[in-house]
matplotlib code that plots the C-alpha trace (Angstrom):
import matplotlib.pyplot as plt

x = [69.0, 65.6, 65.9, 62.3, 63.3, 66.6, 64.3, 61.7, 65.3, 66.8, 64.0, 60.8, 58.7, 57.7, 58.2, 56.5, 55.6, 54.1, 52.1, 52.0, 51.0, 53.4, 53.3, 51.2, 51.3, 53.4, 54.5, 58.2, 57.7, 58.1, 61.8, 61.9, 58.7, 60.8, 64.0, 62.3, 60.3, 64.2, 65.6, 62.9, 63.4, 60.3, 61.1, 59.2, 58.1, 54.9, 55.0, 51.1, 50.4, 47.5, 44.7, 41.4, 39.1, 40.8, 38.4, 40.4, 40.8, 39.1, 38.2, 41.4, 44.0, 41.0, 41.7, 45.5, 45.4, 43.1, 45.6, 48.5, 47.3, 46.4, 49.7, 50.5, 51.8, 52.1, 54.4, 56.9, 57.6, 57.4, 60.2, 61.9, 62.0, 63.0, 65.8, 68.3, 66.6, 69.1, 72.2, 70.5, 67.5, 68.6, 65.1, 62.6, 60.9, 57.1, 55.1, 51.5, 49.1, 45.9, 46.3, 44.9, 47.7, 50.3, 48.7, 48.7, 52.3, 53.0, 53.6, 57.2, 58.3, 56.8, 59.0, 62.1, 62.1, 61.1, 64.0, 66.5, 65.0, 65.9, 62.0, 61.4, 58.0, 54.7, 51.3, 48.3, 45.1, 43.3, 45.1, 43.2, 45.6, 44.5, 46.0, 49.2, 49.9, 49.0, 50.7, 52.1, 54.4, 56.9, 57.5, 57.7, 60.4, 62.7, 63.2, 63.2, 59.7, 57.9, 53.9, 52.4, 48.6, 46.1, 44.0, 41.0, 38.9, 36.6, 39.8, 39.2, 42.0, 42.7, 43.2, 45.7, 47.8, 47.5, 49.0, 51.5, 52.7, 53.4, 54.6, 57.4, 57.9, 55.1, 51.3, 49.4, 46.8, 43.6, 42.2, 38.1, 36.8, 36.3, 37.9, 41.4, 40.8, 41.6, 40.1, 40.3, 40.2, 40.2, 36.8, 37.7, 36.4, 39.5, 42.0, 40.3, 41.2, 44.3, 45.5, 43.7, 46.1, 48.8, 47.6, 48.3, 51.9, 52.4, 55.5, 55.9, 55.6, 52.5, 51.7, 48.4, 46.8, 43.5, 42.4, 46.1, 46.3, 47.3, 49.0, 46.0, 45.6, 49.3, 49.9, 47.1, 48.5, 52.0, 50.7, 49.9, 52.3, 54.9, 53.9, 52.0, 51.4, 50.0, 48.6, 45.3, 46.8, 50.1, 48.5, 46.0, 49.1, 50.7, 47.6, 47.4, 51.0, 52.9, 55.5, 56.6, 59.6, 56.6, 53.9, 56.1, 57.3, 53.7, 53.5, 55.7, 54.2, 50.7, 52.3, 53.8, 50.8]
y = [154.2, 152.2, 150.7, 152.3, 155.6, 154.8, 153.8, 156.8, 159.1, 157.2, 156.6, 159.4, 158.2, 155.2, 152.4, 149.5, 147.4, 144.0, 142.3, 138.3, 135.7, 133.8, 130.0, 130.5, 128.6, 126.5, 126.4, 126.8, 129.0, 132.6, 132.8, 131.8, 134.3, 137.3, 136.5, 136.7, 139.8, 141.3, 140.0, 141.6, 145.2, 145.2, 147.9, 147.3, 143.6, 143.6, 139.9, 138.6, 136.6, 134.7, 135.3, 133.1, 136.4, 139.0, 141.5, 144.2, 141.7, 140.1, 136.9, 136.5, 136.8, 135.7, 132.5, 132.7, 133.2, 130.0, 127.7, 129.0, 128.2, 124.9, 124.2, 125.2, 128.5, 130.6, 133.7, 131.1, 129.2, 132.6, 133.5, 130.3, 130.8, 134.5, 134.0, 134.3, 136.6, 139.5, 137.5, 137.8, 140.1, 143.7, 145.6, 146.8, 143.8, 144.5, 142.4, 142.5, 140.8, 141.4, 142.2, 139.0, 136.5, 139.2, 139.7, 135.8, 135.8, 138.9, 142.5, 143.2, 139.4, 140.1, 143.8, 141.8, 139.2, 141.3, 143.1, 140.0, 138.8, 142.3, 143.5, 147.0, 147.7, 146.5, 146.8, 146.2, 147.1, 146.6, 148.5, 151.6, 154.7, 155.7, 152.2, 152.6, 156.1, 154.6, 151.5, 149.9, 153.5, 153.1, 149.4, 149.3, 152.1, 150.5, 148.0, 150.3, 148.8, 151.4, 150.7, 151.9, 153.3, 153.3, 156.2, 155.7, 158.8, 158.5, 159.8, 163.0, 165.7, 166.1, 162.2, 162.2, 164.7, 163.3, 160.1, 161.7, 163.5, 160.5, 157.7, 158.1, 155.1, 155.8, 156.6, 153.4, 155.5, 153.0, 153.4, 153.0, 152.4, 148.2, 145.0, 144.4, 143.6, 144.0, 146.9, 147.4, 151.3, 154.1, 156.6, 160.6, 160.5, 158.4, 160.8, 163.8, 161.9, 161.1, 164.9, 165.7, 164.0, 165.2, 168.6, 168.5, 168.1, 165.6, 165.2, 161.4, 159.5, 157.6, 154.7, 153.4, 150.1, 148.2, 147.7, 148.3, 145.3, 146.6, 149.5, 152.2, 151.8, 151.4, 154.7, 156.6, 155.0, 156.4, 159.8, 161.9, 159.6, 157.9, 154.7, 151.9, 148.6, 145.2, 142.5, 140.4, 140.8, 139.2, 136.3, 135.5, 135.3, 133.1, 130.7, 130.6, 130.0, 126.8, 128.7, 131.5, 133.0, 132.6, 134.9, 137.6, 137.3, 137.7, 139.9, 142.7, 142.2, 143.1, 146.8, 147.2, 147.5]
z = [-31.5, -32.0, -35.6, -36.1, -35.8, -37.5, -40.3, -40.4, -40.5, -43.2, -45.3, -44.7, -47.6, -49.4, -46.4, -47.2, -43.6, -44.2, -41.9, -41.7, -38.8, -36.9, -37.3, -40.5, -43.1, -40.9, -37.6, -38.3, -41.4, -39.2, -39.6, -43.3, -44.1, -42.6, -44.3, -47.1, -47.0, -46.2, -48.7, -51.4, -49.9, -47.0, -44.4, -41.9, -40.5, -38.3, -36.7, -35.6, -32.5, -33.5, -30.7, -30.5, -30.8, -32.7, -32.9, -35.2, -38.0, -40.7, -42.0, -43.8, -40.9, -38.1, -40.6, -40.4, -36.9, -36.1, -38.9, -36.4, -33.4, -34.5, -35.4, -32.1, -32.0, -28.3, -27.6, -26.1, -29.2, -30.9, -29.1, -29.1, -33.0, -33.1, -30.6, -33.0, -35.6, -35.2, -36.5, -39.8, -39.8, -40.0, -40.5, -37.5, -36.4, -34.6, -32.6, -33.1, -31.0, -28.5, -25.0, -23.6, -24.4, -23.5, -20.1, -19.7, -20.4, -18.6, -20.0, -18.4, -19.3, -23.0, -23.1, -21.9, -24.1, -27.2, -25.9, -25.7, -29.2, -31.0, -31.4, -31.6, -31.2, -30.4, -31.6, -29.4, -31.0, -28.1, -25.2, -24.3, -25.0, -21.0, -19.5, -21.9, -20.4, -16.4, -16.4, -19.5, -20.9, -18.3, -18.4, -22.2, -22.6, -19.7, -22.7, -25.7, -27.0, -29.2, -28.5, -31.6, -31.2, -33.7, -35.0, -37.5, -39.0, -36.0, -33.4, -32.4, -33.2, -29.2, -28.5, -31.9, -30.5, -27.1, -28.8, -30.8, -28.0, -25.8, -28.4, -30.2, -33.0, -35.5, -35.6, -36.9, -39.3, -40.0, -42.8, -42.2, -38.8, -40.1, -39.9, -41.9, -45.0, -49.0, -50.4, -54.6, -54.0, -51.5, -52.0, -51.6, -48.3, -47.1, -49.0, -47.5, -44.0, -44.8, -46.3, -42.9, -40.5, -42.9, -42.4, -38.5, -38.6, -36.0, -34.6, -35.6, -38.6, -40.1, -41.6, -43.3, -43.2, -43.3, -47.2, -48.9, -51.3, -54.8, -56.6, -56.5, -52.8, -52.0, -53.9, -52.3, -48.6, -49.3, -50.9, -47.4, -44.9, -44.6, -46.1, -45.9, -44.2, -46.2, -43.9, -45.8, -49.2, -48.1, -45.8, -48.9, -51.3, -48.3, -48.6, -52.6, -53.4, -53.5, -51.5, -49.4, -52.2, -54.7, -52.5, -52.1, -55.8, -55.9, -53.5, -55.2, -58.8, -57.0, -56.0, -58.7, -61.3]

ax = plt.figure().add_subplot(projection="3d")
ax.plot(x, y, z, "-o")
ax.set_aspect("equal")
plt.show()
């Protein structure tokens, strides 16, 4: 079974997914960076290919994003480095990355290698639910990769089912129709959309992300799904610490008060 839905089966509530960029700080750091998120009890790993115009995310990982590819990170090396992940890294491991360098490498050689590498799902922010269904289901599920779609409190009710209905890892549940980003607090307005989608029943799981970055908005994330997802907060913590054990020390001490 794919280890995400061994995961939403094993553990319903409270999953924590962090999101960092690969090759960020350093190059060679993407191996040691999700060891170590393991090792302190992360569920869920969402692993960023850094893109040159990522329009989804904010300054903060737009800033990780440009560091990596300077140090001269591409979906090859990324794979080169994950190649043997899966003798140590038990957890769901996701790729997350724009459409444009997966295109240039090729969407059945991307599947097949995530595939080889032990990858379990893929986020692409900027592939249109209509082109997924046409073209890129079929390809993906011959190699077992869960595409996760995003919903934000602008998606109607009758393109959320329409996902739900024809994904089956986990619904990627945006917080606010902006960029990623740390938010202090989440306004009524976002708990009223999240008790909304909560309401529906959907068949698969949720998580929320965009603005999660301390106990109050983690604890609101988790209270109408499944969990949530940490991305800015983490890659900030990356960039202030003198090392990668210290930001996720950091890292925890932030959710936990």
């Amino acid at each position: 079974m794919n280890r995400i839905k061994q995961l939403f089966i094993q553990k319903p509530k409270n999953i924590l997914s962090i999101y960092f960029t690969a090759g960020y700080p350093q190059l060679n750091d993407t191996v040691t960076v999700i060891k170590e998120l393991q090792d302190n009890g992360v569920d869920l790993i969402e692993i960023g290919i850094p893109f040159s115009d990522p329009m989804a995310d904010g300054p903060t990982i737009q800033a990780s994003g440009t560091v990596a590819l300077k140090n001269g990170m591409t979906l090859k090396v990324l794979f080169d480095q994950l190649a043997d992940i899966r003798k140590e890294i038990h957890i769901p491991l996701i790729m997350m990355g724009y459409l444009n360098p997966i295109m240039q490498f090729g969407f059945e050689n991307f599947c097949k290698k995530c595939h080889e590498a032990g990858i379990d799902g893929a986020i692409i922010p900027d592939l249109p639910f209509d082109d997924y269904l046409k073209e890129y289901k079929p390809i993906a599920e011959k190699y077992d990769i869960k595409i996760v779609m995003l919903i934000t409190p602008e998606t109607s009710d009758e393109r959320i089912r329409l996902i739900d209905e024809h994904t089956d890892g986990f619904v990627y549940m945006v917080s606010s129709a902006s960029t990623t980003g740390a938010q202090s607090s989440f306004d009524e307005k976002k708990q009223d959309y999240f008790k909304k989608i909560d309401a529906m029943n959907l068949r698969n799981p949720r998580l929320v992300g965009f603005g999660i970055s301390n106990k109050a908005t983690f604890d609101a994330a988790q209270a109408n799904s499944s969990g949530a997802i940490i991305g800015s907060k983490f890659i900030t913590l990356l960039k202030e610490s003198k090392d990668i054990k210290e930001a996720v020390k950091n890292l925890k001490e932030t959710l936990s008060h």
